[in-house]
N, C-alpha and C positions, 0 to 999 in steps of 0.2 A: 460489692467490692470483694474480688477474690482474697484467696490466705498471701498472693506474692504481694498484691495493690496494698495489704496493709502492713508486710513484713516492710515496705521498701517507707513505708509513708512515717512509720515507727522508729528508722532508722534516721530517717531526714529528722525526723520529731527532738532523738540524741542527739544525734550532731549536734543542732542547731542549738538545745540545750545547754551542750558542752563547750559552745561557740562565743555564748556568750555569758558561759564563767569563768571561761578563761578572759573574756572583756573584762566584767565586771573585779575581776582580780587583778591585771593591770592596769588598769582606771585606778583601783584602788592603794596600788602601790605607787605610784604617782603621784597620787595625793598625799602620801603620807611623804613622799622625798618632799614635795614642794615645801608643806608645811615646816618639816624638822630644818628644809631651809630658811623660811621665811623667821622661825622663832631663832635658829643660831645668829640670824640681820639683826632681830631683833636685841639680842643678847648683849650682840658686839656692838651697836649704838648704846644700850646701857651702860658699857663698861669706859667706853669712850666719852660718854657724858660726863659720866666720874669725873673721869681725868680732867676734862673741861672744867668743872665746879671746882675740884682740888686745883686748877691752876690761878681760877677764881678769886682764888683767897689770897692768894698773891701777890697780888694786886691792892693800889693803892685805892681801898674803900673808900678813902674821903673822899675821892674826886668824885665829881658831881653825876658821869656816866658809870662809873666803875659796880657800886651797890646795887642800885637795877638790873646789871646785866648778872651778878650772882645770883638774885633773887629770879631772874629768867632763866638761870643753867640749874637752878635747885625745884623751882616750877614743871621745867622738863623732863628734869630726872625722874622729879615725884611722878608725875605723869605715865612716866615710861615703865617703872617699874613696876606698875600692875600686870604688864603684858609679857613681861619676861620670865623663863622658865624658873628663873632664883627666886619669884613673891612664894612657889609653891612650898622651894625649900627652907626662905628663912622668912616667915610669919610678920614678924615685927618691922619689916622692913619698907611693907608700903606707907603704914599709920606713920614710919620714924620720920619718914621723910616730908609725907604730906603736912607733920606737924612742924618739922622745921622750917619750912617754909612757911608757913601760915606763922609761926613765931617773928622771922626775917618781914613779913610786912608790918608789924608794925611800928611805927616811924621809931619808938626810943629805943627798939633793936640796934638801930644803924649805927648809934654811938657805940653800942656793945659791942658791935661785930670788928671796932677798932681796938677792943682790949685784946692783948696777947691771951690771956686767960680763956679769954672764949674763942679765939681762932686755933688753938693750938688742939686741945680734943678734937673738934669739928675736923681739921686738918689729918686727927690721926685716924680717927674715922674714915673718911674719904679713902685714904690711903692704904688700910685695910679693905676696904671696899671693893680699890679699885686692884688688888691684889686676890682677895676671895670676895665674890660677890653674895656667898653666901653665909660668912660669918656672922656669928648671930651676936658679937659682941662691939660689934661695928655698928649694929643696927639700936644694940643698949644705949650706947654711946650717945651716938646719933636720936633717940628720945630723949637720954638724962636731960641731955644739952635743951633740944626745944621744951621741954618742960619745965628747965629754968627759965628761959626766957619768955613763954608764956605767961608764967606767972610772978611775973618782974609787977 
């Protein structure tokens, strides 16, 4: 192979190189849009669930449909908040939740959950919440609460 057959094959060698790191750098920007959008979906069903749960309570708990379906917007919630950018920034926020719910199953909860006493925190909770999702005194709240009624 002469000096030009390997100047020209050396060149094709960069190119093609440089071809595909400019690929592999928008592939890679790409991903990173999708992602940041897929997690703000994410975000915004979190905060939207809130508001679901906070309207939850609303609602007349005695009726026989009404408790279930809190205890299924508080299940989702817990659910969801692991996946949302706010578990990373407020810590206590996946256990507060996952505990609350797990408190709301069982049955002598359900009379609880009719005392003004314990829907009024819960309430203020939520609504902090659903205002910062990152407030970490929403998420104290939201333990104190199921750790009373855990160990009811």
């Amino acid at each position: 192979m002469n000096s030009r057959n390997q100047k020209i094959l050396v060149l094709f060698l960069i190119v093609a190189l440089a071809g595909l790191s400019l690929f592999f750098m928008l592939s890679d920007h790409q991903n990173n849009k999708k992602r940041h959008e897929l997690q703000s979906r994410i975000d915004q069903t979190f905060v939207y669930q809130v508001g679901e749960t906070e309207a939850a309570l609303n609602r007349d708990l005695s009726e026989p449909s009404e408790y279930p379906k809190l205890v299924s917007q508080l299940s989702a919630l817990s659910a969801l908040s692991s996946l949302t950018s706010y578990a990373d920034k407020n810590m206590p926020l996946n256990g507060s939740l996952y505990s609350l719910y797990m408190a709301l199953l069982k049955p002598e909860n359900k009379q609880e959950m009719a005392n003004p006493a314990t829907l009024q925190p819960l309430r203020e909770a939520l609504k902090q919440m659903h205002e910062n999702p990152v407030n970490p005194e929403a998420a104290n709240k939201l333990s104190e609460l199921s750790s009373r009624l855990l160990n009811q």
